[in-house]
VOBA-1610 file (N, C-alpha, C; in pm, whole numbers, padded with zeros to 5 digits, always signed):
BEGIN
Unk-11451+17713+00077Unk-11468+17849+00033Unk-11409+17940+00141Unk-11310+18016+00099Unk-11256+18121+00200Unk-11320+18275+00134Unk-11306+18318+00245Unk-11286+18482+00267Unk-11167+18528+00214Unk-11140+18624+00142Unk-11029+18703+00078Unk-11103+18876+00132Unk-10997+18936+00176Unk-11030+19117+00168Unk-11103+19137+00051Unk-11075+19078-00071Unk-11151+19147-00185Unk-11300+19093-00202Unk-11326+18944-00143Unk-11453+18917-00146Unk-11527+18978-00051Unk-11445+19054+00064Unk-11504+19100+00160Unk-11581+19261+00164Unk-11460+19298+00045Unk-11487+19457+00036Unk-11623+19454-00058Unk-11614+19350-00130Unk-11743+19311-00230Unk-11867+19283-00168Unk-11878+19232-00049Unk-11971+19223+00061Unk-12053+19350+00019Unk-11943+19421+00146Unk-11922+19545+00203Unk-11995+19609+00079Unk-11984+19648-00036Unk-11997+19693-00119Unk-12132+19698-00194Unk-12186+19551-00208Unk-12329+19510-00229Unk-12425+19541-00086Unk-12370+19524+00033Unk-12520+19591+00117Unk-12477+19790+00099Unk-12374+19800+00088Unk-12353+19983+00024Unk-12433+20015-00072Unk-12458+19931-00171Unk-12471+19984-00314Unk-12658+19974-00273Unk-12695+19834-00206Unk-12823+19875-00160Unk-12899+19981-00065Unk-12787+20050-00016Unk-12841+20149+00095Unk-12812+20284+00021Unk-12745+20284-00123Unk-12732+20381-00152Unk-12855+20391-00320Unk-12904+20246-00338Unk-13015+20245-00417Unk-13127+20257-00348Unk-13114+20275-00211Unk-13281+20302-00167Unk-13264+20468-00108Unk-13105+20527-00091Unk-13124+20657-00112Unk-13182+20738-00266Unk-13126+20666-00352Unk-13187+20762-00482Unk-13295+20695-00518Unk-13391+20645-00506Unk-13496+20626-00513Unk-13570+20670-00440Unk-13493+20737-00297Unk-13602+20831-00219Unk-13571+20944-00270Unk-13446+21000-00343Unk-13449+21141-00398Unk-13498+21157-00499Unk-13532+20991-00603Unk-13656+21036-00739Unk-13786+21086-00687Unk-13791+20971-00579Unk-13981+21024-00509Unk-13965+21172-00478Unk-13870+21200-00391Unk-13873+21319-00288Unk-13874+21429-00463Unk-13801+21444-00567Unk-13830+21525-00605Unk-13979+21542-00721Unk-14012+21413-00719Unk-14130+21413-00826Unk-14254+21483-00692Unk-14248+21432-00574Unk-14327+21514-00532Unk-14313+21642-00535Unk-14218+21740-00543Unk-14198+21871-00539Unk-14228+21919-00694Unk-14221+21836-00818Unk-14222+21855-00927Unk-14424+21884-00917Unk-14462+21767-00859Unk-14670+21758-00889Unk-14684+21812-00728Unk-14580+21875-00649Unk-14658+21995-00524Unk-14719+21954-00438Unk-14658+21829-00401Unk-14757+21769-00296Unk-14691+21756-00180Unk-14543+21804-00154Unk-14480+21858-00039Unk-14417+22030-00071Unk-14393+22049+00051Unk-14368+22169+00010Unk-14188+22200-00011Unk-14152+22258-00046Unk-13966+22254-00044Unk-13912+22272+00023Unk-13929+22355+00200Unk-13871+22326+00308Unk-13840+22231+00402Unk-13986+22155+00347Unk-13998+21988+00437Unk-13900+21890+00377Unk-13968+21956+00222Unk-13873+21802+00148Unk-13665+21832+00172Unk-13642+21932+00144Unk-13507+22004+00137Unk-13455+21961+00270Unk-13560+21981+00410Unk-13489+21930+00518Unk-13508+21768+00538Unk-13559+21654+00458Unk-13559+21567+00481Unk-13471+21512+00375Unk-13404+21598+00244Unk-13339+21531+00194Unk-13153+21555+00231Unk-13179+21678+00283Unk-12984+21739+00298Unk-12954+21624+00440Unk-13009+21610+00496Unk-12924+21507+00583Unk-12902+21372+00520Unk-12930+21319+00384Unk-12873+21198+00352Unk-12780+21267+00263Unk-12772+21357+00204Unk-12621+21391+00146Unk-12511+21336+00153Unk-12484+21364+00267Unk-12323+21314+00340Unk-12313+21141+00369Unk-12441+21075+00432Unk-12446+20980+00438Unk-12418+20918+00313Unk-12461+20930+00197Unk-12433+20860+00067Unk-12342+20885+00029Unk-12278+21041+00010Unk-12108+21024+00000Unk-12022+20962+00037Unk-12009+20971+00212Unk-11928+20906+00245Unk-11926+20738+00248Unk-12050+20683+00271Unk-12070+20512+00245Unk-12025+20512+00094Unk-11991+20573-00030Unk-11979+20554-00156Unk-11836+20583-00153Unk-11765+20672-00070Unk-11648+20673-00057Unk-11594+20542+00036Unk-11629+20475+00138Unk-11566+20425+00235Unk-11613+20258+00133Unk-11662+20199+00105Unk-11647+20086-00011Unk-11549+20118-00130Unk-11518+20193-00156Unk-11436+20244-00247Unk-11248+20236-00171Unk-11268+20268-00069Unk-11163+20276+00004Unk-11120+20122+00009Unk-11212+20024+00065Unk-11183+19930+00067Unk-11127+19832-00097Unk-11176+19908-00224Unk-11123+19859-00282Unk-11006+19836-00367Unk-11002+19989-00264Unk-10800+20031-00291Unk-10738+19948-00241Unk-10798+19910-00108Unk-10748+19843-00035Unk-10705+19694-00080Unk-10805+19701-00116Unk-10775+19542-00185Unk-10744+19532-00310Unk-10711+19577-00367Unk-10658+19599-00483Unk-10751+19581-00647Unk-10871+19566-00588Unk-11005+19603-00726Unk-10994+19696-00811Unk-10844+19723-00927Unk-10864+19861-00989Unk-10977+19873-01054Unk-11054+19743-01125Unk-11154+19821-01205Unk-11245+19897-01125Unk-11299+19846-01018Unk-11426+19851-00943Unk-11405+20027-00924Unk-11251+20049-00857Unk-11233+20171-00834Unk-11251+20259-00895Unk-11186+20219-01078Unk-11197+20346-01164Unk-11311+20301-01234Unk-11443+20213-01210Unk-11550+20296-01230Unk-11675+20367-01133Unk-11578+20388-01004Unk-11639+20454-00921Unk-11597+20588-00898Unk-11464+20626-00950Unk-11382+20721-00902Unk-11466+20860-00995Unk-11525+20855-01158Unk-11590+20964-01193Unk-11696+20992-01087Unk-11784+20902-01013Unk-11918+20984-00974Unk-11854+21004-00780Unk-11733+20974-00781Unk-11679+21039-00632Unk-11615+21180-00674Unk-11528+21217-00786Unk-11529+21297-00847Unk-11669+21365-00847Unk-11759+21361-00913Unk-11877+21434-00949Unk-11944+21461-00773Unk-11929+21414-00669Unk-11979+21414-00551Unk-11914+21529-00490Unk-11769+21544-00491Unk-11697+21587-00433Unk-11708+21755-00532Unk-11720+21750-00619Unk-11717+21872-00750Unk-11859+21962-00657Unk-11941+21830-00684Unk-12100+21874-00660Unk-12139+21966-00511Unk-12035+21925-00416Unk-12028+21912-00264Unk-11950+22080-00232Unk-11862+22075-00353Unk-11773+22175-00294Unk-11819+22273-00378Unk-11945+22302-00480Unk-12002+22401-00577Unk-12146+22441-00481Unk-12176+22378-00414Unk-12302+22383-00355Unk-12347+22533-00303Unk-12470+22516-00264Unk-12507+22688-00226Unk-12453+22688-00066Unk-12469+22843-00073Unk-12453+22880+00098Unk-12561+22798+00224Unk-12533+22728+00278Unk-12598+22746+00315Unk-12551+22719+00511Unk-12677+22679+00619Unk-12584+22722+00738Unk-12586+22545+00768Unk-12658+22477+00733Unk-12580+22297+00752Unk-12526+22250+00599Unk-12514+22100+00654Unk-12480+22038+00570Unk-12574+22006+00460Unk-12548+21987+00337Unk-12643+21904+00199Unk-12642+21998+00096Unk-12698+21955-00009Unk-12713+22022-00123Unk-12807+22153-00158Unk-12907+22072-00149Unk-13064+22126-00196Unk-13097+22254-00086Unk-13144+22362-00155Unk-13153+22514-00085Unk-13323+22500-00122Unk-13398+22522-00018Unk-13518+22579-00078Unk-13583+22668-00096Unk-13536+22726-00114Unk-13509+22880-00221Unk-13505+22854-00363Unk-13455+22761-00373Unk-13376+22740-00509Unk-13410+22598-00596Unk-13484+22523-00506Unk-13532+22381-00549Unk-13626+22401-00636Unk-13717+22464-00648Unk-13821+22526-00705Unk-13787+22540-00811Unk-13723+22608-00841Unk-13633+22669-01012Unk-13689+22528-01129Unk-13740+22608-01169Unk-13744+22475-01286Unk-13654+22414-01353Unk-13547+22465-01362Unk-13405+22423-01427Unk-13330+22323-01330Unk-13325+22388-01208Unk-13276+22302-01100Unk-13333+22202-01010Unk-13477+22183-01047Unk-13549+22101-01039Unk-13549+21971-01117Unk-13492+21998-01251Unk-13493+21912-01340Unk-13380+21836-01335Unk-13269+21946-01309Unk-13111+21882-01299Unk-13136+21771-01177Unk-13217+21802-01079Unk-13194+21682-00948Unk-13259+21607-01009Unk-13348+21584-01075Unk-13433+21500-01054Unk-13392+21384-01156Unk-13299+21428-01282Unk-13178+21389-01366Unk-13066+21327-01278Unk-13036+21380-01195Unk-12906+21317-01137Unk-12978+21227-01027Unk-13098+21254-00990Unk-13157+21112-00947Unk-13148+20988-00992Unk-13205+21028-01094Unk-13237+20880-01192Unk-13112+20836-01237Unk-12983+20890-01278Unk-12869+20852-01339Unk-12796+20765-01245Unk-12810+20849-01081Unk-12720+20777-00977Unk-12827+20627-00932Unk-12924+20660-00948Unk-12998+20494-00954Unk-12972+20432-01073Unk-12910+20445-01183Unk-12895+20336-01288Unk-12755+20300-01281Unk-12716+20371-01203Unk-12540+20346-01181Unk-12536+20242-01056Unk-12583+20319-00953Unk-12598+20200-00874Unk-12686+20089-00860Unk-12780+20051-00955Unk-12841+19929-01002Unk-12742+19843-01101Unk-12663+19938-01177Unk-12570+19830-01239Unk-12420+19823-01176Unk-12386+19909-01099Unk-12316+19852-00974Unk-12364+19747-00887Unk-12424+19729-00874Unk-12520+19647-00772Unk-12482+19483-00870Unk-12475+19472-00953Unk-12460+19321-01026Unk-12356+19318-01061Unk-12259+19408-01082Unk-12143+19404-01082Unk-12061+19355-01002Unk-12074+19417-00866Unk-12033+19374-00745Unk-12040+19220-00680Unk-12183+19186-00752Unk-12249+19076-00689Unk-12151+18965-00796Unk-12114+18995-00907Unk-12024+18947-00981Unk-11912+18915-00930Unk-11831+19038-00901Unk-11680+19061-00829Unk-11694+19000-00719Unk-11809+18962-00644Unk-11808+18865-00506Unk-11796+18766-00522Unk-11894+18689-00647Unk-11881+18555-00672Unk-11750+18518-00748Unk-11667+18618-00826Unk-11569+18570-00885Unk-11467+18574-00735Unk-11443+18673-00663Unk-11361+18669-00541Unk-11379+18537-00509Unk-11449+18503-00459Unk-11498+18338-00364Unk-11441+18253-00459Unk-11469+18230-00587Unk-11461+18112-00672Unk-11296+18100-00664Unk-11228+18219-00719Unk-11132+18230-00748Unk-10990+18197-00603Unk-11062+18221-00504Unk-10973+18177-00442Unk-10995+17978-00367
//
């Protein structure tokens, strides 16, 4: 059994896809608590804008690698929600660091709902990324 770049980026890709399923599962918790008020929105807002960037860019840099290696599918079904990251990133509020979430504005019941929606969506994406990958690893290995 050898190593190929593409079984490698597939690695690479499955401990990503797990560090980026235990980020949105801390942004379902983090916002259901703000939904039943049991943190307040400055605490939660500053404990959630610093994983922002971290999950972008680890969702971009596995992705890179699979340009690299030449995985078109893997790519173009990652490329809408790097799209949607990058849309999301560059629409965002004023604010004076980095991340999304304003707490001012988390509160909003509308925009409360939208996160807490794009929570759950980016965890079913990356749960079925997550076996996908683990797929594209075992076919990488076999295949070579």
């Amino acid at each position: 059994m050898a190593f190929n770049f593409a079984a490698v980026s597939y690695i690479f890709a499955l401990i990503g896809d797990a560090v980026l399923i235990f980020f949105a599962i801390f942004h379902v918790i983090a916002f259901d608590e703000l939904k039943t008020d049991y943190k307040n929105p400055i605490d939660q807002c500053n404990s959630l804008n610093p994983l922002v960037l971290p999950e972008y860019l680890l969702h971009i840099a596995f992705n890179i690698l699979f340009l690299l290696s030449g995985q078109w599918l893997s790519l173009c079904l990652n490329v809408p929600l790097i799209a949607y990251h990058i849309n999301r990133y560059r629409k965002r509020p004023v604010m004076s660091g980095p991340g999304l979430y304003d707490p001012t504005n988390i509160m909003n019941t509308d925009v409360l709902t939208q996160c807490q929606r794009e929570g759950w969506v980016k965890l079913a994406f990356y749960l079925l990324s997550f076996f996908y990958y683990l797929y594209g690893m075992i076919h990488a290995l076999i295949s070579t």
